[in-house]
C-alpha positions in Angstrom: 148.2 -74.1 -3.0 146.9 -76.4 -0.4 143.6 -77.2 -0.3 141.2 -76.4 2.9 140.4 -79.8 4.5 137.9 -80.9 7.2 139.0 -82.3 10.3 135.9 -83.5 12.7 132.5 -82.5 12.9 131.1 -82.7 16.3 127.6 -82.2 16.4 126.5 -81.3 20.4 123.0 -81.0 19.6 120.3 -81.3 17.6 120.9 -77.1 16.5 124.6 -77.1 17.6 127.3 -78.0 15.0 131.1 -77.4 15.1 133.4 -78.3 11.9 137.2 -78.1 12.4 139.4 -77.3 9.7 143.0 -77.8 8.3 143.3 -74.0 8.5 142.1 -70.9 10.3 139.1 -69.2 8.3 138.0 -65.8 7.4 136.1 -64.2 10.1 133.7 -62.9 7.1 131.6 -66.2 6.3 127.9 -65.9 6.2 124.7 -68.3 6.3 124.6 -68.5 2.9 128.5 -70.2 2.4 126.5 -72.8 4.4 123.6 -75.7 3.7 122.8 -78.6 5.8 120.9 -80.4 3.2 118.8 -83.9 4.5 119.1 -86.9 3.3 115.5 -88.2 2.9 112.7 -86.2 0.8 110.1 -86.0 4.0 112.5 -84.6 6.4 113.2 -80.9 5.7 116.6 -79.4 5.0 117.5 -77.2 8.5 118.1 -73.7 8.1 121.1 -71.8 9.5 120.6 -69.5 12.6 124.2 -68.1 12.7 127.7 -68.5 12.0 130.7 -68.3 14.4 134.1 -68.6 12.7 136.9 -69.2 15.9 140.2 -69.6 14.4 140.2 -73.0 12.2 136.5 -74.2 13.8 132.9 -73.1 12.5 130.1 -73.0 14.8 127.2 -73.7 12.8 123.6 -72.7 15.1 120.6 -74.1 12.8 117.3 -74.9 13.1 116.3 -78.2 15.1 117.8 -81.4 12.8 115.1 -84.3 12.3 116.1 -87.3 15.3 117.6 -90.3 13.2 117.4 -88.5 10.2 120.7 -88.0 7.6 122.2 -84.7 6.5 124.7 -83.4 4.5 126.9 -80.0 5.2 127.6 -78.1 1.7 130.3 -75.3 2.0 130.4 -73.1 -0.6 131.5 -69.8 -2.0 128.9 -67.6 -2.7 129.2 -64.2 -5.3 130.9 -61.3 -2.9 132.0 -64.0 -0.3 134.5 -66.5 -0.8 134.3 -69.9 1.8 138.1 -69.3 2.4 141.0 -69.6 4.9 142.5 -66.8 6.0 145.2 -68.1 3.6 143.4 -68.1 0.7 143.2 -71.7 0.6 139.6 -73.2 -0.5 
C-alpha cells in the first residue's frame, strides 16, 4: 500500500488554502480531519470554515491566519471519517 503524500500547498490568501496530493481524495472529509495549528503561543490557532475536496487538491476556507505568523496543517483521521484517498491510501 502506498502512502498518501503532499505535493504543494499554495496558500492564496490569508483564509484561502489549497493542498495537492499524490492521489485523488474522498469527497467525504470534514473540518474536523483538519487543524491549522500556529506556531507561536500569542497568535491563535485558525479555525476551518469549509472543506472542498476537487479530485487530488483540498481547498481549505479558514478563519483569517495571523500576518507573519507560522502555522502548521495536521491531517488526520477522525472516528467515523477516515483522511483517505479514494484508494484507501492514508
Amino acid at each position: 500500500m502506498q502512502n498518501l503524500r503532499i505535493v504543494s500547498v499554495t496558500v492564496s490568501n490569508s483564509t484561502s488554502i489549497a493542498v495537492k496530493f499524490t492521489a485523488q481524495l474522498t469527497p467525504n472529509l470534514t473540518a474536523s480531519n483538519v487543524a491549522i495549528i500556529s506556531d507561536a503561543e500569542n497568535v491563535p490557532d485558525s479555525q476551518i470554515v469549509s472543506l472542498t475536496v476537487r479530485n487530488d487538491t483540498l481547498n481549505i476556507e479558514c478563519l483569517p491566519l495571523t500576518s507573519l505568523s507560522g502555522y502548521y496543517i495536521q491531517f488526520k483521521s477522525v472516528p467515523g471519517q477516515p483522511f483517505i484517498s479514494i484508494n484507501n491510501q492514508d
